[in-house]
C-alpha positions in Angstrom: 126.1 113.7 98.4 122.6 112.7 98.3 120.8 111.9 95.6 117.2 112.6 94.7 115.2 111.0 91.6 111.6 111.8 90.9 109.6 109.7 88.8 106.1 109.5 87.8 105.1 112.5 85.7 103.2 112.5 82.8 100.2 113.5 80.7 96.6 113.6 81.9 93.3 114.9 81.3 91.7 117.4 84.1 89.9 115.3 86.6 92.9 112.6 86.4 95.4 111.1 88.7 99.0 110.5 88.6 101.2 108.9 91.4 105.1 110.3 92.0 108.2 108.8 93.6 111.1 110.1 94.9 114.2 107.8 95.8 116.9 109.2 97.9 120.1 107.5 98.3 121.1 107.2 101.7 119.3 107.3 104.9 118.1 111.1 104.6 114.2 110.4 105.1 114.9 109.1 108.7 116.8 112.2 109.7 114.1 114.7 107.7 110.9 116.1 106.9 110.3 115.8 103.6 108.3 117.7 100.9 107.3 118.1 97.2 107.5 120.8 95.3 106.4 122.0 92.1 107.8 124.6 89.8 104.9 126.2 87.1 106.2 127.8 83.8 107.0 131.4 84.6 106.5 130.8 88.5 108.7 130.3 91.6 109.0 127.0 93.1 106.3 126.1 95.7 106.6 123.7 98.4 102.7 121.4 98.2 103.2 119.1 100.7 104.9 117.8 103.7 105.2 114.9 105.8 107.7 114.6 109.1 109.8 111.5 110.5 106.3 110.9 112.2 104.1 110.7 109.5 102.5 113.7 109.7 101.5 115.9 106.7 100.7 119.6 105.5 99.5 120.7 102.2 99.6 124.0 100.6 95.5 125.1 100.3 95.9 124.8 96.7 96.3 121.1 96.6 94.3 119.9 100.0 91.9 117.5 99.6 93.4 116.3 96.5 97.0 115.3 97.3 98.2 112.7 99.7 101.8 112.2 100.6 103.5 109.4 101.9 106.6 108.0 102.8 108.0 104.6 103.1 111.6 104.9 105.4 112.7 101.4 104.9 112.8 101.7 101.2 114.3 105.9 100.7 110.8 106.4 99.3 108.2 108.9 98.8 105.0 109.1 97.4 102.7 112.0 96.0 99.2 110.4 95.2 97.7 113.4 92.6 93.8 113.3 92.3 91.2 115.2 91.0 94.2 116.9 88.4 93.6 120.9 87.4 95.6 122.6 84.3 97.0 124.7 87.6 98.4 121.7 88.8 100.7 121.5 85.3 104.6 121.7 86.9 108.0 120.1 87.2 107.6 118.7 90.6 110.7 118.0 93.1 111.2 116.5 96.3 113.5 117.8 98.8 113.8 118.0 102.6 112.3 120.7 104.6 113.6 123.2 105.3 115.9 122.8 102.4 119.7 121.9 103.4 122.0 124.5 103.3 124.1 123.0 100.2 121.4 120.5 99.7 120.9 119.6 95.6 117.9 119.1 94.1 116.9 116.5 91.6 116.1 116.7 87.9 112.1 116.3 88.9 109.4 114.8 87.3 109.4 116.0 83.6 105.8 116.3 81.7 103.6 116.6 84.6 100.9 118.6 82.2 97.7 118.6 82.6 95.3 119.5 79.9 
């Protein structure tokens, strides 16, 4: 079963940055696209941002310009470089593959991504 860990949350002031990582075990980023998402209190979970086995990347409207994701295959790594932080950005944030696998798991997220 793979594993997912995101790390990286925390604290910040509007107009702040914060940097997240995702570790998977096993090889799953050289077999999928992957993504972040972010859950809001009260709201449904969003996908923000993708990047393929290529390298290429999407981003939901709400966070283009401001969010860059990356992804380093050798080491089951992936990145999600926050800039320019709004309150609407406060989430639990996840990374998973996209699409999601059918009887995929997701991770326990980034706890404390607040921004105020």
């Amino acid at each position: 079963q793979v594993q997912l860990v995101e790390s990286g949350g925390g604290l910040v002031q509007p107009g702040g940055s914060l940097r997240l990582s995702c570790v998977a075990s096993g090889s799953i980023f050289s077999i999928y696209a992957m993504g972040w998402y972010r859950q809001a209190p009260g709201k449904q979970r969003e996908l923000v941002a993708v990047i393929d086995k290529g390298g290429s990347t999407n981003y939901a409207d709400s966070v283009k310009g401001r969010f860059t994701i990356s992804r380093d295959n050798s080491k089951n790594t992936m990145y999600l470089q926050m800039n320019s932080l709004e309150p609407e950005d406060t989430a639990v944030y996840y990374c998973n593959t996209v699409p999601l696998r059918i009887g995929g798991t997701w991770g326990q997220g980034t706890q404390g991504t607040q921004v105020t």
